[in-house]
C-alpha positions, 0 to 999 in steps of 0.5 A: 617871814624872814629867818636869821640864824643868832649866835651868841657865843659869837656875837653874830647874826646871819643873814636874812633867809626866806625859808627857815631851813635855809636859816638851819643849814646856816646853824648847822655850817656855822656850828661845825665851823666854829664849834666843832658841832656842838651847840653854843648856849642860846642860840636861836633862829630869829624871825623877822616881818616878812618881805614886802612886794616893794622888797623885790629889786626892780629888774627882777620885778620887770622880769617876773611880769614879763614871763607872766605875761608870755605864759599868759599869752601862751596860754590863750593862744592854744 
């Protein structure tokens, strides 16, 4: 599940982040910002469909399986 942060007082919406306290910290940088720390009326943390493994650029797929297979041999040969 991605999280956005939406702002309608600003017509803005942040973007996507992996976890929803990513999503707050946003809320709450946006709003001392742009607001003086109040809280614009409406505003909402949007949930999105999660990513995909096909959402994962390439070069840090081929890295990922790289040290999984380092760890792996790692681990057989002890």
């Amino acid at each position: 599940m991605r999280y956005r942060y939406s702002c309608p007082a600003c017509e803005t919406v942040s973007r996507p982040y992996a976890l929803r306290g990513m999503a707050d910290a946003h809320a709450d940088d946006h709003r001392h910002r742009h607001h003086d720390g109040d809280h614009p009326w409406g505003e909402d943390i949007v949930t999105e469909p999660g990513a995909a493994w096909w959402d994962i650029p390439r070069g840090q797929a081929i890295a990922s399986v790289i040290v999984l297979v380092v760890l792996i041999a790692a681990a057989l040969t002890r």
